[in-house]
KELUM-470539 format. One record per residue: residue in three letters; x, y, z of N, C-alpha, C in turn. Coordinates in steps of 0.1 Angstrom, whole numbers, padded with zeros to 4 digits, always signed. Atoms other than C-alpha are relative to their C-alpha. Layout:
residues N
AlaXYZXYZXYZ/...
end
This chain:
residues 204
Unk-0009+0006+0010-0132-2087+1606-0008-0002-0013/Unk+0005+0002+0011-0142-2090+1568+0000-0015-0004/Unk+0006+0013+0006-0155-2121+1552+0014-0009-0003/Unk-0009+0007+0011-0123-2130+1533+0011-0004+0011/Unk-0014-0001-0012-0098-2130+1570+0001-0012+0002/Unk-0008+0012-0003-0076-2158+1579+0007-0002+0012/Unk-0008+0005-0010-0061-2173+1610+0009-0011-0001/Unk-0007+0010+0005-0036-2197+1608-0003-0012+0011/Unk+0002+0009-0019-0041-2229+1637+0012+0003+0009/Unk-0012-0002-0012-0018-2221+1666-0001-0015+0009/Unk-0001+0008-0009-0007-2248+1686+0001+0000+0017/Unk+0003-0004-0010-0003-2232+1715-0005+0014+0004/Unk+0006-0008+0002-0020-2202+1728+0005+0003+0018/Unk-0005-0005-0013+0000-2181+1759-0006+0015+0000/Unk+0008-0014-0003-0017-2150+1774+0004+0009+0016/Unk+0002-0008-0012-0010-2123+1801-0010+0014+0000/Unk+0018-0012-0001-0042-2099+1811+0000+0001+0009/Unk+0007-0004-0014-0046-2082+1841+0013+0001+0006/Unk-0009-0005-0008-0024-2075+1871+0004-0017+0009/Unk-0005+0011-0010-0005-2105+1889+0003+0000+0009/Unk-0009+0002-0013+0006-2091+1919-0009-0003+0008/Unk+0008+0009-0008-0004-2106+1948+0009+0006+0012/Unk-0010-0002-0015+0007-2095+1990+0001-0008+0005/Unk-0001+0015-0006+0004-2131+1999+0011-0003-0005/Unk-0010+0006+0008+0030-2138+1974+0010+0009-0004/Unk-0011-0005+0003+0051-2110+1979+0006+0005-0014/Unk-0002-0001+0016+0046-2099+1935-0004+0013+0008/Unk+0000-0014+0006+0046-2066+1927-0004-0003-0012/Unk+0005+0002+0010+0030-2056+1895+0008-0002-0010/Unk-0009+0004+0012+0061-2062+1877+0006-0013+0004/Unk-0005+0014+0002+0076-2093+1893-0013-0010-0006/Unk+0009+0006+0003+0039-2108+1886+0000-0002-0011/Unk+0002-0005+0019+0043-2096+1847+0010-0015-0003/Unk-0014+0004+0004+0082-2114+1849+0001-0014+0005/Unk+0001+0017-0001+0072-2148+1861-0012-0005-0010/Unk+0007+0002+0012+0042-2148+1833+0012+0000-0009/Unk-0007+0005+0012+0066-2145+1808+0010-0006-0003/Unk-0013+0008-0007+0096-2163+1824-0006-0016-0010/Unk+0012+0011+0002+0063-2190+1817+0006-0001-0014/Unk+0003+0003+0018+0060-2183+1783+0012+0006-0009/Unk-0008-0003+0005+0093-2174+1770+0004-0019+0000/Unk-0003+0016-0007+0101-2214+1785-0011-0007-0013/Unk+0006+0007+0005+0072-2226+1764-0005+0008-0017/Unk+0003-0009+0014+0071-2203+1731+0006-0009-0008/Unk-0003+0008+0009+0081-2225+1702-0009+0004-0014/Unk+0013-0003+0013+0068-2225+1662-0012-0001+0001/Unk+0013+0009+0000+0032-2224+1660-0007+0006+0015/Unk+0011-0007-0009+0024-2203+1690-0005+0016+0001/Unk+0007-0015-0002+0002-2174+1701+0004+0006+0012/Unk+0002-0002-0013+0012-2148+1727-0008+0012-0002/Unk+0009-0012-0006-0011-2122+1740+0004+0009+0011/Unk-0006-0006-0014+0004-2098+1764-0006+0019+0000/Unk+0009-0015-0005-0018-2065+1776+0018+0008+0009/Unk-0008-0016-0003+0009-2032+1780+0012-0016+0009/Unk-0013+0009-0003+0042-2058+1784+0008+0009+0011/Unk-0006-0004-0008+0065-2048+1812-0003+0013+0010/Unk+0002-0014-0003+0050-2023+1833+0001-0005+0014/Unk-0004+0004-0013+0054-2014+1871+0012+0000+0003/Unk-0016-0005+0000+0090-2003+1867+0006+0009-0008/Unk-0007-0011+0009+0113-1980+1851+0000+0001-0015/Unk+0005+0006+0013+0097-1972+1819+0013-0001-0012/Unk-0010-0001+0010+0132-1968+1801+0003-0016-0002/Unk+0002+0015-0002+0142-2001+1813-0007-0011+0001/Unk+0012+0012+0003+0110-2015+1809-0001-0005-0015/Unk+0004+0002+0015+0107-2007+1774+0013-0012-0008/Unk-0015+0009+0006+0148-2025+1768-0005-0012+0002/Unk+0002+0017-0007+0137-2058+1785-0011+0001-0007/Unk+0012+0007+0005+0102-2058+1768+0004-0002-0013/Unk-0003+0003+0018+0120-2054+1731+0012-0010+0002/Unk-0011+0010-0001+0146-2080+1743-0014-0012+0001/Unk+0014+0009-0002+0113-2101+1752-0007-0001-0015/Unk+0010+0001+0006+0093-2098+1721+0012-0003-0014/Unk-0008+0006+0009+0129-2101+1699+0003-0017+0002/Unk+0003+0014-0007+0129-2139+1720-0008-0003-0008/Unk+0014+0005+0006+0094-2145+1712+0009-0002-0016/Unk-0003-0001+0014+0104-2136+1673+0010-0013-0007/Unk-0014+0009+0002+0137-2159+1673-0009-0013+0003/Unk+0007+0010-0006+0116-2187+1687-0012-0006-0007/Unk+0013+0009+0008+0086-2190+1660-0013+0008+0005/Unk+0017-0003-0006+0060-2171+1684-0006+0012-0010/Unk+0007-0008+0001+0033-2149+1673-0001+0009+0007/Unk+0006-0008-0009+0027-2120+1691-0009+0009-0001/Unk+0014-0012+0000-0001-2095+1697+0004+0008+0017/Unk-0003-0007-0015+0012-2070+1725-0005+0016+0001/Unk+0003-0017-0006+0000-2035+1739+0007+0004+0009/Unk-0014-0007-0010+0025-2008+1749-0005+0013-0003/Unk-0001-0014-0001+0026-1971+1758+0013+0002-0005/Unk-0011-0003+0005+0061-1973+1752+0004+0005-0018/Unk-0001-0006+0008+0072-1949+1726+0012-0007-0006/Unk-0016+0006+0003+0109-1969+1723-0009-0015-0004/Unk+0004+0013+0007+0086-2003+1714-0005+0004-0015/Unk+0002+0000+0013+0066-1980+1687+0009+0001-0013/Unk-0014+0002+0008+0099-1975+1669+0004-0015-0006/Unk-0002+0015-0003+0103-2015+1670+0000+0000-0015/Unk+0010+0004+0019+0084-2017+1634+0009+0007-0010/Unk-0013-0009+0017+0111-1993+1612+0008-0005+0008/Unk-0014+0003-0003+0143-2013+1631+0001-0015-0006/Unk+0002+0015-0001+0129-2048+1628-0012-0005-0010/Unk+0011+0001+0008+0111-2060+1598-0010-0013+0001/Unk+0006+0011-0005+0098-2089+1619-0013+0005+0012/Unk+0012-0007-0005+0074-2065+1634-0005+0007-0001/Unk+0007-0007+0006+0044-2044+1624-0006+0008+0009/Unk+0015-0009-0010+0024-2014+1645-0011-0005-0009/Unk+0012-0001-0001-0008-2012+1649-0010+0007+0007/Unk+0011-0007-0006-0035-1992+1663-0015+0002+0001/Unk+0017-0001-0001-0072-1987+1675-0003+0014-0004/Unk+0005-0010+0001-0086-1954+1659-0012+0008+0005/Unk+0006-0006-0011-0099-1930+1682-0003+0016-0010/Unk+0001-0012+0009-0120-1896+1665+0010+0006+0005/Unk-0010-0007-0007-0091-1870+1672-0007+0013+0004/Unk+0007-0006-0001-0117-1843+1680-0011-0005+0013/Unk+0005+0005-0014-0140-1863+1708+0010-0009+0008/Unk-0014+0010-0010-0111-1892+1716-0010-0011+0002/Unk+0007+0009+0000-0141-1913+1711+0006-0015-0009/Unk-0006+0013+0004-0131-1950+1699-0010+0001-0014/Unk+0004+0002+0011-0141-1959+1662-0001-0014-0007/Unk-0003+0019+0001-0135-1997+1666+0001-0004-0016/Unk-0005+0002+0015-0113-2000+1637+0011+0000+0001/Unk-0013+0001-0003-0078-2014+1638+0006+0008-0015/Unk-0003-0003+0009-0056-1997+1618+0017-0002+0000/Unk-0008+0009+0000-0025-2015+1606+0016+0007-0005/Unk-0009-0007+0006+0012-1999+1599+0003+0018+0009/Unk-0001-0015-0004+0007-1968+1620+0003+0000+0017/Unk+0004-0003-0015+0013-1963+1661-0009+0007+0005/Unk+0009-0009-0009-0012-1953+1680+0006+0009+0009/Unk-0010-0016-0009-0010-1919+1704-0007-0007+0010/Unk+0011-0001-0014-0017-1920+1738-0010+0010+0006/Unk+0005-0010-0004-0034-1888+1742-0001+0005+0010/Unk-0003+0002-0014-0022-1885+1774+0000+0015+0007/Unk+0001-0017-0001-0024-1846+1775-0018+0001+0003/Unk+0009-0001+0007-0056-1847+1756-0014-0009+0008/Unk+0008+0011-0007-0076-1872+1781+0001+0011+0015/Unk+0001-0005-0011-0064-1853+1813-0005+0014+0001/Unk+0005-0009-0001-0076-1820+1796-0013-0002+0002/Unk+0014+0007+0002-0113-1840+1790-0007+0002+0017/Unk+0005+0000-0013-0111-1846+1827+0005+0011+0010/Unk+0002-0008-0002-0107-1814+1835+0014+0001+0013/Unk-0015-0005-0003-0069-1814+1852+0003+0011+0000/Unk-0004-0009+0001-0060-1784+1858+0011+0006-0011/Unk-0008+0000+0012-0043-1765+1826+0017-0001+0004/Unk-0013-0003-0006-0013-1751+1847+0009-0015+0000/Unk-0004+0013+0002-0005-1790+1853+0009-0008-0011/Unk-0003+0009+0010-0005-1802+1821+0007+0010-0009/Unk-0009-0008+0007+0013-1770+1806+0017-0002+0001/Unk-0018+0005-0002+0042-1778+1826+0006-0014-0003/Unk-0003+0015-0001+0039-1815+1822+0004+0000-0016/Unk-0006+0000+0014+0043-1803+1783+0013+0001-0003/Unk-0012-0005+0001+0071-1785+1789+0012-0012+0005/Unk-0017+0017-0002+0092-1818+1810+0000-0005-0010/Unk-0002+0009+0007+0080-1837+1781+0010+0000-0011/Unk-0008-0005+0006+0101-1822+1759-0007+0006-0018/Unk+0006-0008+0015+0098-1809+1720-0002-0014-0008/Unk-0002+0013+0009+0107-1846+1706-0012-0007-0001/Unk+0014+0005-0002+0081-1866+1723-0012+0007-0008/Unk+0015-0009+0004+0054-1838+1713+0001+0001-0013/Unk-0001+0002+0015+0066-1837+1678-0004-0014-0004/Unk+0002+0016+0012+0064-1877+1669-0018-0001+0007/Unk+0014-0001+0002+0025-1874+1683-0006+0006-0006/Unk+0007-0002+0014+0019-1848+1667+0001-0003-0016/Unk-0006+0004+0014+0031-1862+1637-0012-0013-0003/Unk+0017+0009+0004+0004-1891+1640-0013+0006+0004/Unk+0014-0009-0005-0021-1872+1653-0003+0007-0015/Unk+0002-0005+0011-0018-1854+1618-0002-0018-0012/Unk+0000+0008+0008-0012-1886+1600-0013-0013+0001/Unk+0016+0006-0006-0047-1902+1617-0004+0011-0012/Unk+0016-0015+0006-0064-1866+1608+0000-0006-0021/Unk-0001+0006+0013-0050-1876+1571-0009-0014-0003/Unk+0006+0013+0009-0064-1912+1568-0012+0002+0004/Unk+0011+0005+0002-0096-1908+1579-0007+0012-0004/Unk+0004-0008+0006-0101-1872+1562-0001-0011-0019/Unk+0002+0010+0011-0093-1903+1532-0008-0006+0003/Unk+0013+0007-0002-0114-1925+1547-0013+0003-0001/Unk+0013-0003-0001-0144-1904+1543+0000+0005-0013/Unk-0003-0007+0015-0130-1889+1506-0006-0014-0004/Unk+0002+0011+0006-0132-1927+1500-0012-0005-0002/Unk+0012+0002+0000-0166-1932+1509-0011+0009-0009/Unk+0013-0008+0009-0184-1904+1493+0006-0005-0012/Unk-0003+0000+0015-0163-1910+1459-0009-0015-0002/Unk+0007+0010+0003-0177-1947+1464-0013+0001-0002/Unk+0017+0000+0001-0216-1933+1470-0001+0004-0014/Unk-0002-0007+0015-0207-1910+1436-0002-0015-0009/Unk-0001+0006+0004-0197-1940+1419-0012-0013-0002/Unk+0014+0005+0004-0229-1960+1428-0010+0005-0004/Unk+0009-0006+0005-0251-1936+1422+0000+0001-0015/Unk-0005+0004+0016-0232-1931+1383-0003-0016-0006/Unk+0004+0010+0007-0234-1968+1380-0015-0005+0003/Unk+0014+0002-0002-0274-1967+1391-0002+0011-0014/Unk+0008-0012+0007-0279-1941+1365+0005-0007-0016/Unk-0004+0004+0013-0257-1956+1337-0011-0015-0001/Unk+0010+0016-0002-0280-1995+1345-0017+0010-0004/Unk+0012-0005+0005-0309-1968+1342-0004+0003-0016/Unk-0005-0011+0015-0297-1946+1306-0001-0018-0008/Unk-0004+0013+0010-0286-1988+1294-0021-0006-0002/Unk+0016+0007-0003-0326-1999+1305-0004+0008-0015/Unk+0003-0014+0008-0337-1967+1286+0004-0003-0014/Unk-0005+0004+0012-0319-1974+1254-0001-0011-0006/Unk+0002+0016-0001-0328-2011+1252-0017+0003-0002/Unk+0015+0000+0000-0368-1999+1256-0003+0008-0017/Unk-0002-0004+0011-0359-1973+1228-0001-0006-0014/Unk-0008+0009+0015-0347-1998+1202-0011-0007-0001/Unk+0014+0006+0003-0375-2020+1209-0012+0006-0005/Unk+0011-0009+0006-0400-1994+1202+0004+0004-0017/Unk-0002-0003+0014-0382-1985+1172+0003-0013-0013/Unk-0005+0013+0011-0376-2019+1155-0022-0004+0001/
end
């Protein structure tokens, strides 16, 4: 976080992390999810925090994804904060329907798929969901056909951020050398001003 960042006080602070189901208790990984937030839909009010790791999962991801944006339109109506992680491609849409909610993403190099621990704000992250099972050596045949179920749509809006990553951080590094340029010019002009100051003195 940078020097200048702000939090606001939360009054209350609701969180789901991890898996709830339980065989003593007869949960599944989704009724576990749907009595957490049963919780905190009941106790969400102005002034709170929720936290919820990959919202609705463990069921039919169509109808997971409807019931999680009916959940986090709740939260919204209600005053909460949210901070949620989803695969779902129908939540990243969320942010151009609803101007009460923002993507976001962790940037990952798009050439290793290594993490760059750097949130980056306005944009959906990919899952690389192709691109991770090539790494681990999945057989290609697999994942050729698993291209082909996924359709042309899907594979177009990733690659569409996948280019528009390659973009910001081909800027992000234009940004940086223009900045070393620019210290370097302003070390040279603080030199040339020294320089001309020693000048004058010698000549007066």
């Amino acid at each position: 976080a940078s020097p200048d960042s702000e939090i606001p006080f939360f009054k209350n602070i609701l969180s789901d992390i991890g898996d709830d189901q339980s065989i003593s208790l007869s949960l599944s990984t989704y009724s576990g999810q749907i009595n957490s937030i049963k919780r905190m839909v009941d106790e969400c009010m102005e002034g709170t925090l929720i936290l919820i790791d990959e919202i609705i999962s463990g069921t039919n991801p169509h109808y997971g994804a409807a019931l999680a944006r009916g959940v986090l339109e709740e939260f919204a109506s209600r005053g909460g904060k949210c901070l949620v992680t989803t695969h779902y491609p129908e939540l990243k849409k969320l942010a151009s329907e609803d101007s009460r909610f923002i993507n976001a993403s962790v940037v990952f190099d798009p050439d290793t798929l290594r993490p760059m621990y750097r949130l980056r704000a306005g944009i959906p992250g990919m899952s690389f969901t192709f691109e991770i099972a090539e790494m681990l050596n999945l057989p290609g045949k697999i994942i050729s056909r698993a291209k082909n179920i996924a359709g042309s749509d899907e594979l177009s809006m990733e690659a569409m951020i996948d280019k528009i990553q390659r973009y910001e951080t081909e800027l992000m590094e234009e940004k940086a050398r223009i900045a070393e340029i620019k210290k370097r010019l302003d070390e040279e002009i603080s030199e040339n001003a020294d320089l001309q100051q020693k000048l004058k003195m010698k000549i007066k």
